[in-house]
C-alpha positions as CSV (number, residue, x, y, z in Angstrom):
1,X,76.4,125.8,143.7
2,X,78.7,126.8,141.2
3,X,78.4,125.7,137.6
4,X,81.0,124.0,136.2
5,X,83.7,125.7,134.0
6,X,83.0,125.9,130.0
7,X,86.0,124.1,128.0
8,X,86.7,127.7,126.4
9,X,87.5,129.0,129.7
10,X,89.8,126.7,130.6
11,X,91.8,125.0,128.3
12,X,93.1,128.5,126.2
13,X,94.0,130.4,129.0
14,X,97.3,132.6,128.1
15,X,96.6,130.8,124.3
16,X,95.2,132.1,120.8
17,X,92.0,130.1,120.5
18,X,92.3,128.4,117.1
19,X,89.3,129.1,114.7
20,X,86.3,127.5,114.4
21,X,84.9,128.6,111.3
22,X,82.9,126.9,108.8
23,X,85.1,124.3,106.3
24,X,84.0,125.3,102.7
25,X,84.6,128.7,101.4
26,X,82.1,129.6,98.3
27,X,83.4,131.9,95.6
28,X,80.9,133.8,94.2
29,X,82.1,136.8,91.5
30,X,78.8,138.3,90.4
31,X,75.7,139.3,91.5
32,X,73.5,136.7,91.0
33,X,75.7,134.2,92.2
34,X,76.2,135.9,95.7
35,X,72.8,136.4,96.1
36,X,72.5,132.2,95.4
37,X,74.9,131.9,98.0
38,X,73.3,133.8,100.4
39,X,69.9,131.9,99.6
40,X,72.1,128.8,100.1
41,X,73.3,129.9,103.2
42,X,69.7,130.5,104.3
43,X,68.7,127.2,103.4
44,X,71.9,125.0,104.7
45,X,72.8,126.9,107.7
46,X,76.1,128.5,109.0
47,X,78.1,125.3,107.3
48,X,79.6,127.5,104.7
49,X,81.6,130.7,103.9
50,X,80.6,133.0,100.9
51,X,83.2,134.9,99.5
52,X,82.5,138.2,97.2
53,X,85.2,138.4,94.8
54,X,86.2,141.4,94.0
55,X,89.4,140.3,92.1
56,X,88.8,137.9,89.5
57,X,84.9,138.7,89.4
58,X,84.9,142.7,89.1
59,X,84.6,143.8,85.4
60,X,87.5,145.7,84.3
61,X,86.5,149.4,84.8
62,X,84.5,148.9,87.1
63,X,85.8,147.8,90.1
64,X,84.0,150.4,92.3
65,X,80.9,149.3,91.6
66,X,81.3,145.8,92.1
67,X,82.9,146.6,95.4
68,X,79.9,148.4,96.3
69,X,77.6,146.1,95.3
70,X,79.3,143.3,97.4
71,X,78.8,146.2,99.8
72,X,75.4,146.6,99.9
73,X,75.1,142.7,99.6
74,X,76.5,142.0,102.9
75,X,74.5,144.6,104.6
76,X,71.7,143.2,102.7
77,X,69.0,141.6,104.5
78,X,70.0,138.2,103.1
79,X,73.3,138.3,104.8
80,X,71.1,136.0,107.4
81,X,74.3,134.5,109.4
82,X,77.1,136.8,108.7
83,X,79.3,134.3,107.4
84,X,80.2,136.2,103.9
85,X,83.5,138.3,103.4
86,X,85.4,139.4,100.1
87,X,88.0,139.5,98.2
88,X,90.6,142.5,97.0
89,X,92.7,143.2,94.4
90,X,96.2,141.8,94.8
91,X,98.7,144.3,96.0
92,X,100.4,144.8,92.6
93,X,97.0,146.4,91.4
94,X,96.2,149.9,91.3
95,X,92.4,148.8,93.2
96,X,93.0,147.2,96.0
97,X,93.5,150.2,98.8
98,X,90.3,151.2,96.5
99,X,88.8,147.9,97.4
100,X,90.0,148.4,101.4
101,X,88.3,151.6,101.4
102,X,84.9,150.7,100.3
103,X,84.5,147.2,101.6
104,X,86.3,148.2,105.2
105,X,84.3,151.2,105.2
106,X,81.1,150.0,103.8
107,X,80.8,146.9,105.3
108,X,83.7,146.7,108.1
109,X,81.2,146.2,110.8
110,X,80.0,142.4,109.2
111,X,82.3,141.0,107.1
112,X,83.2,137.8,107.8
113,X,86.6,138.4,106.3
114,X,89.3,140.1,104.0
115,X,91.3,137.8,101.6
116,X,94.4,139.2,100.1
117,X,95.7,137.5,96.7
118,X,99.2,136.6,94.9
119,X,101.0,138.2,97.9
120,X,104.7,138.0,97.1
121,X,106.0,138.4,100.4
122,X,105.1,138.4,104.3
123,X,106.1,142.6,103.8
124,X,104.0,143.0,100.9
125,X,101.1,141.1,103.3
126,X,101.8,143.1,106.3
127,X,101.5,146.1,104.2
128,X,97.9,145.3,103.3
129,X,97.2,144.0,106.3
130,X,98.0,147.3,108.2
131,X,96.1,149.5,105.7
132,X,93.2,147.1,106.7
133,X,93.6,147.7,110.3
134,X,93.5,151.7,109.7
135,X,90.2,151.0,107.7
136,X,88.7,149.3,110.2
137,X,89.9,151.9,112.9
138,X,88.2,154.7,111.0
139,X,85.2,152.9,109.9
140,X,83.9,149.9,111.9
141,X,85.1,150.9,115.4
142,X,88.3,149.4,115.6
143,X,86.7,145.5,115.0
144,X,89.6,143.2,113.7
145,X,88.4,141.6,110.9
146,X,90.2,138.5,110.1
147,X,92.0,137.9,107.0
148,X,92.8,135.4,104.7
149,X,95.9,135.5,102.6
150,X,96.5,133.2,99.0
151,X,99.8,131.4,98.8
152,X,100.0,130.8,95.4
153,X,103.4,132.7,94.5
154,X,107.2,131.7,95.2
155,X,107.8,134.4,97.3
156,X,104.4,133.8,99.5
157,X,105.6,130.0,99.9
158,X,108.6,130.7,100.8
159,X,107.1,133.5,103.9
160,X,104.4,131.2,104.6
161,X,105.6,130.9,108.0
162,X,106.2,134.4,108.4
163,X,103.0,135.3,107.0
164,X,100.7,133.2,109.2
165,X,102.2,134.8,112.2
166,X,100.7,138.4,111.2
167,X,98.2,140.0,113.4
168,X,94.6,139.6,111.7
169,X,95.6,136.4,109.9
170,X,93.0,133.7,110.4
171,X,93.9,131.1,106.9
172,X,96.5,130.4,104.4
173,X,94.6,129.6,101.0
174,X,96.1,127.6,98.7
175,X,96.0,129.2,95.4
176,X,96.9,125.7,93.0
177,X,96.7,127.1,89.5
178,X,98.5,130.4,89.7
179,X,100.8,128.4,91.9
180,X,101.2,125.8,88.6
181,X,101.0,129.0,86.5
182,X,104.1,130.0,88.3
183,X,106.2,127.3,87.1
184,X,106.2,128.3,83.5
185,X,105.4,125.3,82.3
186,X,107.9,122.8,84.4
187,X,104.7,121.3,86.7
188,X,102.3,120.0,84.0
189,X,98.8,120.4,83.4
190,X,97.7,117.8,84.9
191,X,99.0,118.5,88.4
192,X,95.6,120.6,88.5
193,X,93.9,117.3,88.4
194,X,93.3,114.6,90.8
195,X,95.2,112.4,91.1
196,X,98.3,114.6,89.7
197,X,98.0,117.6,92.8
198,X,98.4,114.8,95.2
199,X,101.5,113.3,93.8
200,X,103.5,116.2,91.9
201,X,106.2,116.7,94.7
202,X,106.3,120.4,93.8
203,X,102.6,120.4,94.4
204,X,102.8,118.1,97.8
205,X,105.7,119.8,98.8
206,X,103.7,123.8,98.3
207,X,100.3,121.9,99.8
208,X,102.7,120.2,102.8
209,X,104.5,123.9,103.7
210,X,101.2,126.0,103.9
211,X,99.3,123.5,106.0
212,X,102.2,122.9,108.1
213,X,102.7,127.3,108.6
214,X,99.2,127.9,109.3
215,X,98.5,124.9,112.1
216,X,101.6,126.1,113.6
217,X,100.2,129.4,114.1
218,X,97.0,129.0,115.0
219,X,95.5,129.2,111.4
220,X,93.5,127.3,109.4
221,X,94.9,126.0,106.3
222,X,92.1,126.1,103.4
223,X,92.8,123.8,99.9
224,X,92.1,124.5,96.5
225,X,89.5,123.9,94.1
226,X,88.0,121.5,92.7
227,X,87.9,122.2,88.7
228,X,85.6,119.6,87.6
229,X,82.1,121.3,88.1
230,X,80.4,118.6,86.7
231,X,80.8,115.9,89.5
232,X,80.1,116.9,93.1
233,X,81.7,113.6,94.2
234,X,85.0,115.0,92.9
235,X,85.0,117.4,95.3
236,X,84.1,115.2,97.9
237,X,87.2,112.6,96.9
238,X,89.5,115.9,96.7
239,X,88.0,117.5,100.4
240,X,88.9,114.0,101.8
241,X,92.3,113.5,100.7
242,X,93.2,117.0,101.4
243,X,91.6,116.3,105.0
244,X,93.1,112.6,105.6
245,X,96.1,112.7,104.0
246,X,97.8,116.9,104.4
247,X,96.0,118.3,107.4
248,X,93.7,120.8,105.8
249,X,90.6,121.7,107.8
250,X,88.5,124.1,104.9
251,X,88.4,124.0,101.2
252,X,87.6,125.9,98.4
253,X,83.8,125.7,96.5
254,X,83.4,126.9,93.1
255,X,80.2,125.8,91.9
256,X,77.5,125.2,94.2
257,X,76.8,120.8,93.6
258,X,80.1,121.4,95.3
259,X,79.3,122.7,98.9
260,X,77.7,119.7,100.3
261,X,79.9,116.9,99.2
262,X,82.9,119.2,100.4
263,X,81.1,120.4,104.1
264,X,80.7,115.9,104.4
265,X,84.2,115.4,103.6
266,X,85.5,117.8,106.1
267,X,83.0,116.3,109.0
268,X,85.0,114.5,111.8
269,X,84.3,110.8,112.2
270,X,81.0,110.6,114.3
271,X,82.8,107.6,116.4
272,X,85.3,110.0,117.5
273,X,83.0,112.8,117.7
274,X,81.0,110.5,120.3
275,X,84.4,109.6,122.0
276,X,85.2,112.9,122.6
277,X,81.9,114.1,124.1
278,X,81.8,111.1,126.8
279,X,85.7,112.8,127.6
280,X,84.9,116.3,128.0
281,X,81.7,115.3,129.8
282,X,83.9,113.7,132.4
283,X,86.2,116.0,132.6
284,X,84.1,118.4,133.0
285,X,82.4,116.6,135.8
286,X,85.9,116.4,137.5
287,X,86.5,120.0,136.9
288,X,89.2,119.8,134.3
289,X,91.3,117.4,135.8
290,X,92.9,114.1,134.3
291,X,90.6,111.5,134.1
292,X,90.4,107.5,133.1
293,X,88.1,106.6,130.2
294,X,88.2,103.1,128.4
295,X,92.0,102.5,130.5
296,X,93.1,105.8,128.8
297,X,94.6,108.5,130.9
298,X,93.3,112.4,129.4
299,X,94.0,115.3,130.6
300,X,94.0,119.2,129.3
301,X,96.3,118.2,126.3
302,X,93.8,115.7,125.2
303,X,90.8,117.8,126.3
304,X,91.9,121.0,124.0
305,X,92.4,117.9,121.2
306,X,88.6,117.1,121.8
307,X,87.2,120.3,122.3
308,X,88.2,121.6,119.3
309,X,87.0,118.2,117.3
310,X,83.4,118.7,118.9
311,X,83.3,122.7,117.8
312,X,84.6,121.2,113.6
313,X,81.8,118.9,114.3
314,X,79.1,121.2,115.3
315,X,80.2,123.9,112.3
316,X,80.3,121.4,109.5
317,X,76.2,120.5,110.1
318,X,77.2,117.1,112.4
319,X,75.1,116.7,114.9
320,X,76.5,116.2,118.6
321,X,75.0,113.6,121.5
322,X,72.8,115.8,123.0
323,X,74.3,115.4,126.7
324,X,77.2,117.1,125.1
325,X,75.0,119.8,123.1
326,X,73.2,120.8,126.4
327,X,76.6,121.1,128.4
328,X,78.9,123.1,125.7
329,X,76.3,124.6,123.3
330,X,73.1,125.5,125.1
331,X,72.6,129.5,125.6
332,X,73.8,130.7,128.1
């Protein structure tokens, strides 16, 4: 007997698969701190993204050899899970095809990512993007490595749209304080706070567009830091209202209290979680087709809805009933 059909199999067919990756991106800009992500990564699991940044973090002058080191880091033995990329120079710099070249070429083969800042246009992106995409053709056999672009200029918020519907792209980050910066002064200070980047309507209305271009492409929308360092449950009071309240499925870590309480936030509620396993369970018994559970018709609309939960679910460290571990997770 045949067994029955996995959920991926059936419910994307003729459909880009939306992306199951972890929902807290670390930034980490020298060496010591990447190697303590990496050790955190070894101790927490898969739950979070490390990202070596080669923008803001690389010493002036010497740019190359902070792109190699992140180089040799993520070919490094404690790149246990894989889950670490980098970011370039923005396009405006005179490093970033620099950047391309050694990171593509060095480490093309296993990195996680590429994130492209203070893009001013979907063309300026695609530009980057398509150098990228030669990189990788010359260095790590073609592989597509996804990228993530910052929307933190006027000209990216206004392209969001356009740029989430580039090849390669995989999340709009929201970039919050060059995105203030922008404003020369007429969004205040404090709309880089909480409560203030929840209620500035030039703020909501930036936060509100990027989530709304990336979901409607098949991208994840990722929110900005958290500046206070000091409290972890900051973070976590940020990662929920970002999550509850605007649609955004990752966020931004910039201090390492901060990767827990923000992974938490961003789990799905374990009652739906549960809901959703007993539905996919009998659908899967009835081989896809509608079914009845609790008076409620579902079928492969509500399926996809569910499939996807359980996959956020397993990523962010939740644990799963285990009827519904076995079915969709077990090795093949």
């Amino acid at each position: 007997m045949s067994q029955p059909a996995h959920p991926s199999a059936v419910l994307f067919a003729g459909e880009k698969p939306f992306p199951v990756i972890p929902a807290c991106e670390h930034y980490a800009g020298s060496e010591k701190l990447m190697l303590k992500a990496l050790a955190l990564q070894g101790e927490m699991g898969p739950v979070f993204d490390a990202t070596f940044d080669c923008e803001d973090g690389a010493p002036a002058g010497r740019e190359r050899e902070h792109a190699e080191l992140a180089v040799r880091l993520l070919n490094g033995a404690e790149n246990r899970h894989g889950r670490a990329g980098f970011r370039i120079h923005d396009p405006s710099h005179p490093h970033w095809r620099q950047d391309v070249d050694i990171m593509v070429g060095g480490a093309g083969r296993v990195a996680a990512y590429l994130t492209i800042p203070k893009v001013k246009s979907a063309r300026e992106a695609a530009e980057v993007i398509e150098y990228a995409q030669a990189a990788a053709g010359r260095h790590a056999g073609g592989r597509e490595i996804p990228v993530h672009v910052l929307i933190e200029t006027h000209g990216a918020l206004r392209d969001a749209f356009e740029i989430a519907r580039l090849p390669w792209v995989q999340v709009l980050d929201f970039g919050l304080m060059d995105f203030v910066s922008a404003h020369h002064g007429a969004i205040p200070a404090s709309a880089i706070e909480t409560p203030g980047q929840f209620e500035h309507p030039l703020v909501v209305r930036a936060k509100t567009e990027i989530a709304a271009a990336a979901l409607a492409n098949g991208c994840v929308p990722s929110h900005n830091i958290t500046q206070d360092i000091r409290d972890p449950e900051a973070a976590r009071r940020d990662a929920g209202r970002a999550r509850r309240e605007f649609g955004y499925l990752r966020m931004w870590s910039i201090h390492p209290i901060q990767i827990r309480p923000i992974v938490e936030a961003m789990q799905p509620d374990f009652a739906e979680v549960r809901r959703g396993a007993e539905i996919l369970l009998a659908a899967r018994a009835a081989a896809w087709g509608p079914i009845s559970h609790e008076g409620k018709l579902h079928d492969r609309a509500s399926y996809r809805y569910y499939w996807e939960l359980l996959q956020r679910a397993r990523i962010t460290g939740a644990a799963l009933p285990p009827a519904a571990e076995a079915a969709f997770f077990a090795p093949a």
